[in-house]
C-alpha positions in Angstrom: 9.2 -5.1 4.5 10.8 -1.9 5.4 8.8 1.3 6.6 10.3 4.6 6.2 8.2 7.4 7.7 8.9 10.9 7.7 6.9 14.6 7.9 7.1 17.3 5.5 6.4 20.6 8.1 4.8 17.8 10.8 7.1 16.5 13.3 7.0 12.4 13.3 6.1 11.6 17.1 7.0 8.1 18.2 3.1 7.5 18.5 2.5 8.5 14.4 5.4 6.0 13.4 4.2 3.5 15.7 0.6 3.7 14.5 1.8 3.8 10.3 4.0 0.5 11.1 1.0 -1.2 12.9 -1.4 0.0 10.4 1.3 -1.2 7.0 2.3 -3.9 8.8 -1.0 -6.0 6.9 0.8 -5.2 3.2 3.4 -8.0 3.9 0.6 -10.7 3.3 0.3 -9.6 -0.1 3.9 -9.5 -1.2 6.5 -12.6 -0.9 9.7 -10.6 -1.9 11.1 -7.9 0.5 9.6 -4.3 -0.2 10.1 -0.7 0.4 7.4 1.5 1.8 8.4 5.6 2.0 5.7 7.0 4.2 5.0 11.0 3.7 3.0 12.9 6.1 2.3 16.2 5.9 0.0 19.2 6.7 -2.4 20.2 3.6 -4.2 22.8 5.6 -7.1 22.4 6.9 -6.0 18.3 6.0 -3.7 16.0 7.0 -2.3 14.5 4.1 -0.3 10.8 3.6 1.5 9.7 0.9 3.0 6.3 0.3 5.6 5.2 -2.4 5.5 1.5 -2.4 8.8 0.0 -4.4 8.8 -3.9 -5.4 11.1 -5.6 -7.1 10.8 -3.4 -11.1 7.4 -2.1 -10.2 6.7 1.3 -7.9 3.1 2.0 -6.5 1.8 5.4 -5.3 -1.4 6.1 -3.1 -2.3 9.4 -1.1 -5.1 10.0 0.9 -6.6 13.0 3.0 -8.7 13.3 6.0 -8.9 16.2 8.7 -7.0 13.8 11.1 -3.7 12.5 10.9 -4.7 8.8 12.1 -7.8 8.6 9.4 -5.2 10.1 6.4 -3.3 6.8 8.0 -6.1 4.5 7.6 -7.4 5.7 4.5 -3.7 5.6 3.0 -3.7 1.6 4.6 -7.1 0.6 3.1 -5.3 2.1 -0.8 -2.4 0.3 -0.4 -3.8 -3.0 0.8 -6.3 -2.7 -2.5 -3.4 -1.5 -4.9 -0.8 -4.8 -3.8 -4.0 -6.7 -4.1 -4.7 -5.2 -7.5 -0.9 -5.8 -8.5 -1.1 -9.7 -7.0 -3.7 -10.3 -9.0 -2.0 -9.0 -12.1 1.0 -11.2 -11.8 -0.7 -14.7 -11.9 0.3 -16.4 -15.4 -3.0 -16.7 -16.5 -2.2 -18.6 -19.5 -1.2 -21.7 -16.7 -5.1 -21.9 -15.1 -8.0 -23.8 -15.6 -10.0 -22.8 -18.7 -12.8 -24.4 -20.8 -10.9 -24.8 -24.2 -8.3 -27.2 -22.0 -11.1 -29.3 -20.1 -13.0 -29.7 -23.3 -16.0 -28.4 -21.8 -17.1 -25.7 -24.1 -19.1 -25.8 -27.1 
């Protein structure tokens, strides 16, 4: 997984990209293949404001979230993404290969 963080009008401190690489770092549990994570963060007065475009192998995932800190826009924008790969996981099990009743035989 690669993290790329940068402001729009905010100056990225060490600390902020620190904390957004600690915070992302949970996505890569979701995802097998290598990814691409572009991290926005920006002033939407009186908001912070972070923006994630998540890029997988043919499919691209966008989240933003809002708070009047910095570090909760960061959390919130953590808590979208984790749901969204989760979401997007879920989607790409063949579900025509599970367990079903018509194959046991136990409907009817």
């Amino acid at each position: 997984m690669q993290i790329e963080t940068y402001g729009q009008d905010v100056e990225v401190t060490p600390a902020l990209r620190e904390y957004v690489d600690s915070k992302l770092e949970r996505l890569s549990r979701h995802v097998d293949q290598p990814f691409t994570v572009r991290v926005q963060l920006c002033l939407d007065k009186p908001n912070h404001k972070a923006e994630a475009n998540v890029t997988l192998a043919g499919k691209a995932l966008h989240a933003d979230a809002s708070a009047i800190d910095m570090y909760a826009a960061i959390d919130l924008l953590a808590d979208k993404l984790d749901r969204l790969l989760l979401k997007h996981r879920k989607k790409m099990v063949d579900h025509h290969r599970g367990e079903s009743a018509a194959r046991d035989g136990s409907f009817g």
